[in-house]
C-alpha positions in Angstrom: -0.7 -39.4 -90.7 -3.1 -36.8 -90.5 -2.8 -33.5 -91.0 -1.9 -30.9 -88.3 -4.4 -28.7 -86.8 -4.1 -24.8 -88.4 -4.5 -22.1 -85.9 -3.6 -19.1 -88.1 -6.1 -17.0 -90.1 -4.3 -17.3 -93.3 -6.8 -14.9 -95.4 -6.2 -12.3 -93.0 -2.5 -12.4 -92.9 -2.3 -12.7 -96.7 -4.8 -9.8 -96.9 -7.4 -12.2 -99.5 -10.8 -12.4 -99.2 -12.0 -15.7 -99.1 -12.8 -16.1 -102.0 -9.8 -15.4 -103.5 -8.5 -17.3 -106.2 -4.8 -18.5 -106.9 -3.3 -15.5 -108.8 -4.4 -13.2 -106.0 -3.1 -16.2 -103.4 0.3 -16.0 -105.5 0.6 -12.4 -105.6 0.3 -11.6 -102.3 2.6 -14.4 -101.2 5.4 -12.4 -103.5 4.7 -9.3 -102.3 4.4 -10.0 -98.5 7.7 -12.6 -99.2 9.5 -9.5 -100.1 8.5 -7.5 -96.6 9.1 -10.1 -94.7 12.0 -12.1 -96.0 14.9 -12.2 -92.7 17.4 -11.3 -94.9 15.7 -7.9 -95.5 14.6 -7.2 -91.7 18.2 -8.5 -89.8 17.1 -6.1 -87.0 13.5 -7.5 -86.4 13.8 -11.1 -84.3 10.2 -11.6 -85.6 10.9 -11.6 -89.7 11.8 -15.5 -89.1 8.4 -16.7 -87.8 6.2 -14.1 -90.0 8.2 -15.8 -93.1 7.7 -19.0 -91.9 3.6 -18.5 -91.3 3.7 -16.7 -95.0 5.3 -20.0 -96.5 2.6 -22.0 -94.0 -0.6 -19.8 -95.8 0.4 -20.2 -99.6 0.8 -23.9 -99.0 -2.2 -24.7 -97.8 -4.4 -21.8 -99.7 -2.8 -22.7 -103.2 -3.3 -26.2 -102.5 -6.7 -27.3 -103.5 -7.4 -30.1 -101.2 -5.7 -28.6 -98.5 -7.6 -25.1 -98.7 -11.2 -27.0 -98.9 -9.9 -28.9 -95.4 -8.9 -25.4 -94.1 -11.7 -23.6 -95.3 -13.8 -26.5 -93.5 -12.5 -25.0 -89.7 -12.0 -21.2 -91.0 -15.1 -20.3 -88.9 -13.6 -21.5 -85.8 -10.4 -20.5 -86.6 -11.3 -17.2 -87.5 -13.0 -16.7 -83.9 -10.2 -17.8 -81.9 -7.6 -15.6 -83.9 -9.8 -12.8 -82.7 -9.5 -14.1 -79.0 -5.9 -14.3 -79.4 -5.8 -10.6 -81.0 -7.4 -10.1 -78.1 -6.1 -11.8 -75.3 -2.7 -11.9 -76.0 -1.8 -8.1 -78.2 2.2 -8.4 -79.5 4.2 -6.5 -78.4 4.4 -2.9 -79.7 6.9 -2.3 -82.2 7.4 1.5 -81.9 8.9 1.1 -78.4 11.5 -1.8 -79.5 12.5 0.5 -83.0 12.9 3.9 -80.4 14.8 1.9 -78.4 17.1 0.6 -81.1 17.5 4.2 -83.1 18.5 5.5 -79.6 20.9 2.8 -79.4 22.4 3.7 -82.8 22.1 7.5 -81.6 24.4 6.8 -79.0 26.2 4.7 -79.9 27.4 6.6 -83.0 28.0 9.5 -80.4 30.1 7.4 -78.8 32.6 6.5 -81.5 32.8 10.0 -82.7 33.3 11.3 -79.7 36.0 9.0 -79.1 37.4 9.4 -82.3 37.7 13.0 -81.7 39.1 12.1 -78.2 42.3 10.0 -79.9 42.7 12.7 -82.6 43.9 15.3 -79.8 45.6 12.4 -78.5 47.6 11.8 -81.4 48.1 16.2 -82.0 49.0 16.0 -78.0 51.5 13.0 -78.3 53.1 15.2 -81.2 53.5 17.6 -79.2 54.4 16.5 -76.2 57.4 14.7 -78.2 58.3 17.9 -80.0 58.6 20.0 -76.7 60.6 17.1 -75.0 63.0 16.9 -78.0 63.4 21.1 -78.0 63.9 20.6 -74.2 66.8 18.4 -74.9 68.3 20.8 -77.1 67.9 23.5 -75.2 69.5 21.2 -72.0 72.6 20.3 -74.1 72.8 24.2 -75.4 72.7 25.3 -71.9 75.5 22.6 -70.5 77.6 24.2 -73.2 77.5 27.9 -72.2 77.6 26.4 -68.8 81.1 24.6 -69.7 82.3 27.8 -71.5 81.3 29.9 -68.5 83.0 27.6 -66.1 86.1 27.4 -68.5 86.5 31.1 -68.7 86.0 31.1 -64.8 88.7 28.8 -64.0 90.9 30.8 -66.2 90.5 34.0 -64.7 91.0 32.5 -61.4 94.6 30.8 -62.5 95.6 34.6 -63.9 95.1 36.0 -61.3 96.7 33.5 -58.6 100.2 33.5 -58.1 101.1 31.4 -60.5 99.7 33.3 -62.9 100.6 36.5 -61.6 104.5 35.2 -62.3 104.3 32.8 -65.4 100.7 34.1 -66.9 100.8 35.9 -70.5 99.5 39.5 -69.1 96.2 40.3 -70.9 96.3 43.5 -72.7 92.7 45.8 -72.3 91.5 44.8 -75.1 91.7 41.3 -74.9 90.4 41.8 -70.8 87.4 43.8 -72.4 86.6 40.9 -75.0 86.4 38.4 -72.4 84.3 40.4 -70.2 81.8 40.7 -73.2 82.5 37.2 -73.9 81.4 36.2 -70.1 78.2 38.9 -70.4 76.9 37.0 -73.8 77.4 33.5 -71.8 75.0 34.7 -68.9 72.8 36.6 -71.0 72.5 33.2 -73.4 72.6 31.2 -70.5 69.5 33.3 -69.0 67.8 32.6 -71.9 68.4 29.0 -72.5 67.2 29.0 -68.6 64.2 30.9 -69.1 63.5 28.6 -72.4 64.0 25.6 -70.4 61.6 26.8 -68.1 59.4 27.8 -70.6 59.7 24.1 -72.2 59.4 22.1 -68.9 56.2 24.0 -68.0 55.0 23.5 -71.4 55.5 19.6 -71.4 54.1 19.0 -68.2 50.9 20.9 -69.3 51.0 18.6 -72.6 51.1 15.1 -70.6 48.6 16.6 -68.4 46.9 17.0 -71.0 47.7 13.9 -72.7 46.3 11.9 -69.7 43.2 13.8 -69.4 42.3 13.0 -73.2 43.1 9.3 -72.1 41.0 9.2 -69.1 38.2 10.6 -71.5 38.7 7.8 -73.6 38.5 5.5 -71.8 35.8 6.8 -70.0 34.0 6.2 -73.3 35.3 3.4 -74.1 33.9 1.8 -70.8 30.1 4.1 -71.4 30.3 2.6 -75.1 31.2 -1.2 -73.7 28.6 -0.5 -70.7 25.7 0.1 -73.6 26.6 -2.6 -75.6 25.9 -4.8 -72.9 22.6 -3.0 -72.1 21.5 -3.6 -75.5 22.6 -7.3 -75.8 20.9 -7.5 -72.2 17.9 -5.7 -73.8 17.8 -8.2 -77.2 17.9 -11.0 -74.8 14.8 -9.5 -73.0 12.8 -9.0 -75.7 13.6 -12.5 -77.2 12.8 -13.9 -73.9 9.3 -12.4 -73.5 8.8 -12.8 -77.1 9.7 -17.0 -76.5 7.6 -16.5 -73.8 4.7 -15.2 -75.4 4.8 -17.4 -78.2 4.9 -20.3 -75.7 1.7 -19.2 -73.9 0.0 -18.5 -77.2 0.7 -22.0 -78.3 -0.1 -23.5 -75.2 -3.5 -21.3 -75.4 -4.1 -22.8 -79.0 -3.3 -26.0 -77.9 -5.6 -26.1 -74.8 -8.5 -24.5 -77.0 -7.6 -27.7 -79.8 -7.9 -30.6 -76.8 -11.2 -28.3 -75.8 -12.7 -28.4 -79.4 -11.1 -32.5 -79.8 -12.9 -33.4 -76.7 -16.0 -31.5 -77.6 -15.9 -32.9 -80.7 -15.5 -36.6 -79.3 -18.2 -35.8 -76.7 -20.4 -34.9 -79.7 -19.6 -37.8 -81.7 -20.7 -40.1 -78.7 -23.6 -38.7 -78.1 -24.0 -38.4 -82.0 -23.7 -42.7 -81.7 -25.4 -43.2 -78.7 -28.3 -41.1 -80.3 -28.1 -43.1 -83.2 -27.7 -46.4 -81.2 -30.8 -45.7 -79.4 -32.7 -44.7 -82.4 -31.4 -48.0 -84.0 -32.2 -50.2 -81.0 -35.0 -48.2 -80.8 -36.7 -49.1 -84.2 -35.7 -52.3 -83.9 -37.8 -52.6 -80.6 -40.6 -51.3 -82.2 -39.6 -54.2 -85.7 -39.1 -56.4 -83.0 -42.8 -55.5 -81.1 -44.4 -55.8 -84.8 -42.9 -59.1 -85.8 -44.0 -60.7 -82.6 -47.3 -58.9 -83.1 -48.0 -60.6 -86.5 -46.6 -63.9 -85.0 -49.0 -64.1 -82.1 -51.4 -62.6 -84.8 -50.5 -65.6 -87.2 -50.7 -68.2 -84.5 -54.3 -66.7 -82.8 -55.8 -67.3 -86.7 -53.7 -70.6 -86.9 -55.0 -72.0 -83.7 -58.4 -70.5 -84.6 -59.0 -72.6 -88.0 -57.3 -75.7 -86.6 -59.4 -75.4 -83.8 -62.5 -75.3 -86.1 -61.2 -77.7 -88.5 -61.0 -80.2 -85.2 -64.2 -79.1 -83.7 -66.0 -80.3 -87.6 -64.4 -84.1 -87.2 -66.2 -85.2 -83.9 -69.3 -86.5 -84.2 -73.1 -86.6 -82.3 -71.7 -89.5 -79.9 -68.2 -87.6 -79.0 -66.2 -90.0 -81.8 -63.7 -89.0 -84.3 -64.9 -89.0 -87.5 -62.2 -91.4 -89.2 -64.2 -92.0 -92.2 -64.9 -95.2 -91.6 -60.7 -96.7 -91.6 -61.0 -97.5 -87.9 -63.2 -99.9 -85.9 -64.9 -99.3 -82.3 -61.7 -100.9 -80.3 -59.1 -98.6 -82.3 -58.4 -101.7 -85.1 -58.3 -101.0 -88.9 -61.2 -101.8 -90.8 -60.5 -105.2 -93.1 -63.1 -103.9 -95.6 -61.5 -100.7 -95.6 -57.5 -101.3 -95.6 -57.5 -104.4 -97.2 -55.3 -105.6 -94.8 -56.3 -108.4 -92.4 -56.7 -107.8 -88.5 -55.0 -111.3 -87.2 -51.8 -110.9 -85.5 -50.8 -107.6 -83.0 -53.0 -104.5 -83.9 -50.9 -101.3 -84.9 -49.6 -98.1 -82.4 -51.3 -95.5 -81.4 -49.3 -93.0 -83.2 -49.2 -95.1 -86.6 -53.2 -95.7 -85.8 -53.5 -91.0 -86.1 -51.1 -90.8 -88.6 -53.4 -90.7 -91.2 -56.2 -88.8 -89.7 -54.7 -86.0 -87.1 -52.0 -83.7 -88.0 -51.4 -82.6 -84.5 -51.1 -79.2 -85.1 -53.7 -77.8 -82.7 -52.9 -76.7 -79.2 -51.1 -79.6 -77.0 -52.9 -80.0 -73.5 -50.4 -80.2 -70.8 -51.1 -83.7 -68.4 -50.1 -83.9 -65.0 -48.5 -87.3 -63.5 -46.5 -89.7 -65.3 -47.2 -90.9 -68.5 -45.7 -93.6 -71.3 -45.1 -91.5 -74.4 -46.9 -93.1 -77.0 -44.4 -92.7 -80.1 -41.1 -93.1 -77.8 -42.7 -95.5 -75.4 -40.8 -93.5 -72.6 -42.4 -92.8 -69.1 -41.9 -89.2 -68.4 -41.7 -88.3 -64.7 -44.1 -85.7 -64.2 -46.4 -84.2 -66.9 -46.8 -85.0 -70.5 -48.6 -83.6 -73.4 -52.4 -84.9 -75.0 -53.2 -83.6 -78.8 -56.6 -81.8 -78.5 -57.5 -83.9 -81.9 -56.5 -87.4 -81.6 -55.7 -87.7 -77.8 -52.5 -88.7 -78.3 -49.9 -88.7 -75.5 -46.4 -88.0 -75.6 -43.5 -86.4 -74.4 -41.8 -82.8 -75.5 -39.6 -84.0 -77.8 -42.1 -85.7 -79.6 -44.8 -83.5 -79.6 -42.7 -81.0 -81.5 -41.8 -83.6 -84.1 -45.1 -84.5 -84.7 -46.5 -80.6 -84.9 -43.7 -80.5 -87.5 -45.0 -83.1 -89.7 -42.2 -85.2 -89.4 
């Protein structure tokens, strides 16, 4: 499989020249590991992919045969991270850390505030229990001088009935001046317990008046803190969206400009082979031209001594010179061969063998003619040897020319 295509400009984000060799490579990679490692940036939603491009450049920069492949498509890597710095800025970081430290800000205003808020709650609830449990006392105090009051009451009314007035132990003015001062005690203690009740009832309604303001507050800020929250986690989703989204584009950028450069790339590779195809079919048109040049060459010469070698073997009466082996009527001589003419006189063909090696220029004959080596009739032309005058077909004409 081959290797994927690297968009990144690893020398930059390392901060190495290129030139840099594998201890620089290796200290850079620690150092930047440490900066951007997620477990030391939780807040950024970035750390992640800037690790994960940092792990991406040492592996193919401290590799060797990796880095020469790399360093083979820095140029054009190197001009289309500038486009992209360019054409797609990310997003400012200031704005997202403001946002986030205002967050915290309020947040943290929030809780102390509402910490402060169910504090007084708390000191209020104390309160509020104390006064009710002093206004219970002071209720129970108050039915007693109330009961004592009505007791003395109803006593002083049967003395002075007539029952009393006849069976009644008579009261000396002593005793009648101790009750009065009895009776003015019991409404001055009951004025007070009144007046304290008063005091108390008032006091209590104030406290759970207050005591429901300080919960209204609260949750008034509990609600504002809740309310925020969701802002925020409405704003993280935001930023993560536009940042997916801005990834997305960028790698759909990157992967448009890589089918541009593949297709360039292939369409210079064709016309790299079809220039080379041409150049190849060209040369071999002009091999070709040459070859056919020296054969026509060869064959002009060729023709050119066989036609003088012929033109040397007729003599002054327009015979072949056949050194004396044949007669006038196309027999062998006996004194010559040795061999005696009686019986059927040989073929043509066997007749030239020996003196024509029928490698001049055929004539072509019109009409039809009996070859004279296959003794077939051809239909409508046939070929005579310039030397001999042989006649004969195709087929045997190229035989013969061969030699054979």
């Amino acid at each position: 499989m081959a290797p994927s295509q690297a968009t990144e400009d690893y020398y930059k984000f390392l901060g190495i020249p290129q030139s840099a060799g594998t201890d620089a490579i290796r200290a850079s990679y620690r150092k930047l590991a440490l900066k951007y490692h997620p477990d030391r940036n939780p807040n950024n939603p970035q750390a992640t992919a800037q690790f994960q491009l940092l792990e991406a450049a040492y592996s193919t920069l401290f590799d060797p045969e990796r880095r020469r492949v790399y360093d083979l498509q820095y140029e054009s890597i190197k001009r289309n991270s500038a486009t992209d710095s360019g054409k797609n800025p990310p997003p400012p970081q200031s704005n997202s850390n403001n946002s986030d430290q205002l967050y915290k800000i309020q947040i943290a205003k929030l809780e102390a505030a509402i910490q402060q808020l169910r504090n007084r709650e708390d000191e209020l609830a104390s309160q509020l229990a104390k006064a009710k449990k002093e206004h219970s006392i002071s209720q129970v105090a108050l039915g007693k001088l109330q009961q004592e009051a009505d007791r003395v009451t109803k006593e002083e009314a049967n003395r002075n009935s007539w029952y009393g007035y006849f069976f009644a132990k008579k009261q000396s003015e002593e005793e009648k001046q101790a009750a009065q001062r009895r009776m003015v005690d019991n409404r001055a203690a009951r004025s007070v317990r009144e007046a304290e009740l008063k005091r108390l009832v008032a006091r209590v309604l104030t406290t759970q008046s207050q005591l429901d303001d300080i919960q209204r507050r609260v949750r008034e800020k509990v609600d504002e803190r809740h309310r925020l929250q969701i802002q925020e986690m409405k704003r993280q989703q935001d930023i993560r969206l536009a940042e997916l989204r801005r990834q997305q584009a960028m790698q759909r950028e990157r992967e448009e400009r890589a089918r541009e450069d593949a297709e360039r790339r292939r369409k210079e590779e064709q016309a790299e082979r079809l220039r080379k195809a041409q150049e190849a079919e060209r040369v071999w048109r002009e091999q070709e031209a040459e070859r056919i040049r020296r054969a026509q060459e060869a064959e002009r010469i060729r023709r050119a001594q066989e036609a003088r070698y012929y033109e040397g073997k007729w003599d002054d009466g327009g015979k072949w010179d056949d050194g004396g082996i044949w007669d006038d009527e196309g027999n062998p001589d006996d004194e010559e061969t040795g061999s005696s003419t009686s019986g059927q006189s040989a073929k043509g063909p066997e007749r030239r063998k020996s003196s024509c090696l029928h490698r001049a220029w055929w004539a072509e004959v019109e009409g039809r003619h009996e070859c004279e080596r296959c003794l077939e009739t051809t239909r409508r032309f046939a070929f005579c040897c310039p030397g001999c005058h042989m006649v004969a077909c195709a087929g045997c004409r190229d035989t013969l020319k061969r030699g054979w």
